[in-house]
N, C-alpha and C positions, 0 to 999 in steps of 0.2 A: 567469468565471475566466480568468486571464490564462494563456498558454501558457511564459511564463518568471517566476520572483521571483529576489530575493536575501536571503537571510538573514546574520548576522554571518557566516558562515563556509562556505555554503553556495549554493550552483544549485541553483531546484529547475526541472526544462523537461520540458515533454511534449514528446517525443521522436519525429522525423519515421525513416523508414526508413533513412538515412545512419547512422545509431547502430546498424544493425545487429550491427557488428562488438563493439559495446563492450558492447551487452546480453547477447550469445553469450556473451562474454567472462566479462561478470560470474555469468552463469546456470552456463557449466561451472564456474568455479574454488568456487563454493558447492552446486555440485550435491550435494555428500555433506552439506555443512549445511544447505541447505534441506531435500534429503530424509526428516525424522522431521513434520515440520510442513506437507507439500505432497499433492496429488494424485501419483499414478505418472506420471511423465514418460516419452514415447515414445520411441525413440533419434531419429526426426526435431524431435523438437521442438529438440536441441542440434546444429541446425545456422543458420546465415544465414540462409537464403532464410526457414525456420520464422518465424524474429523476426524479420527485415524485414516478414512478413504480420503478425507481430501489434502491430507497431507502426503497422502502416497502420491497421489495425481501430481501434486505440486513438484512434490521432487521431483518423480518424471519430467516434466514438464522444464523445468530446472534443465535438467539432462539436455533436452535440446534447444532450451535456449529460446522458447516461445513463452512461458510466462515464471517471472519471477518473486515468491515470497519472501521479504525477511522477517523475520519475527524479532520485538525489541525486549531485550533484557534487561535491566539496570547489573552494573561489572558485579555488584556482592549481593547481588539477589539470583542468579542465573536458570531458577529453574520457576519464575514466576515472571510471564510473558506480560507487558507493559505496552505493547502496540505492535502494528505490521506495518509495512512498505513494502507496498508490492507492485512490478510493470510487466502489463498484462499487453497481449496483441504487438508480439516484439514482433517486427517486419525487419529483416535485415536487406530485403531486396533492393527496388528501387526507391520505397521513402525511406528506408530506415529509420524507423518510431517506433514509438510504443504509448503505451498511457500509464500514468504514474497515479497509486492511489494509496491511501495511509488512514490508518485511525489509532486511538491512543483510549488506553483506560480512563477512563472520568477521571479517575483518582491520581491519572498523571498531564491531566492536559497543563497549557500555561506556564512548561517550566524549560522549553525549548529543544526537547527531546525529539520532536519529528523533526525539525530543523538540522539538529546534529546529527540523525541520520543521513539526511535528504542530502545535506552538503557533502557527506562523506561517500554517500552512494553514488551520487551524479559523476560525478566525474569515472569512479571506477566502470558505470555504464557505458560509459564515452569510448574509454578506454581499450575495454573489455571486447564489448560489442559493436563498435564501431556507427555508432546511432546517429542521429542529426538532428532527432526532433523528439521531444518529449511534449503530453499532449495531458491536463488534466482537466475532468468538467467538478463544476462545483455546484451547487443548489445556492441562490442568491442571498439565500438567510442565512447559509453558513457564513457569519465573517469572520471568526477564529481560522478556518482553510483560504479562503482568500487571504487575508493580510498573510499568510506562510507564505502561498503560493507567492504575492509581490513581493516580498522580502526576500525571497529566492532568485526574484529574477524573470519568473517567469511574463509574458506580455495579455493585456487582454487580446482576446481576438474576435469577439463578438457571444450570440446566444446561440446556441446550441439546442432547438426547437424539438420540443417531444423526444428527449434523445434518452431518457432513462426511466424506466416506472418503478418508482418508489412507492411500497406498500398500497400495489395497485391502480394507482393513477401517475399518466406517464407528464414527467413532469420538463420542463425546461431547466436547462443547464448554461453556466458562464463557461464559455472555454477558453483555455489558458493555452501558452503554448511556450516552452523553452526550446530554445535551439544553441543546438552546442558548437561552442567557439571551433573554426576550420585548426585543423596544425599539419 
């Protein structure tokens, strides 16, 4: 996997610690949106130094090819971060999976920007890493991420019991699953 793309309208860049300021950025102004679909957030987690370390981990992590973030740009805005995609729990062994997970600024949901990522990324995944299964859970009142998730491709495959604890209480999830065409 490549550390930058371009899509029609899009950057997608795994993001070094100098983004600090712009990931903070984007994390407080959605903190109340993220929050119904997130783990409890600590109050150090919404400072710099916090995301400067977890952007360090990430690239690491990048490096060997266990978990991957992209952060979304729009092409003439490039230094004001719009959303992430990221696949976490990459297995190259014998499943070859991972779990795919994405969220968008309020201020850019509904204009099909996780989609143009998501389409653009999947396959370079395939590709790259040689993968077979991509796996994502969704909270059932999310239906903005579900209708993505079907419009993609992906298949239902049933509920996903106590599988995530959101803000405390461990909540059921729909799990999705795409599997990428043999070649």
């Amino acid at each position: 996997m490549q550390f930058q793309y371009e899509t029609e309208r899009l950057l997608l860049m795994v993001c070094n610690d100098e983004y600090a300021p712009a990931l903070l950025r984007f994390m407080t102004e959605n903190r109340d949106f993220f929050a119904p679909f997130e783990s409890h957030r600590e109050p150090a987690f919404y400072t710099e130094a916090f995301q400067a370390q977890v952007l360090r981990a990430e690239f690491q992590a990048m490096l060997r090819h266990t978990y991957i973030r992209y952060y979304l740009f729009l092409k003439e805005n490039p230094e004001h971060i719009i959303g992430t995609v990221s696949f976490s729990g990459i297995s190259r062994t014998d499943d070859k999976s991972c779990r795919v997970g994405y969220k968008l600024d309020r201020n850019f949901t509904g204009r099909g920007y996780a989609s143009e990522a998501l389409r653009f990324l999947l396959p370079e995944l395939h590709n790259d890493l040689r993968l077979h299964r991509l796996e994502a859970d969704i909270l059932p009142e999310n239906a903005p991420s579900l209708h993505l998730i079907e419009r993609l491709g992906f298949s239902y495959e049933g509920i996903a019991r106590s599988s995530h604890e959101i803000n405390g209480v461990w909540r059921d999830h729909l799990r999705y699953s795409y599997i990428f065409p043999h070649q």
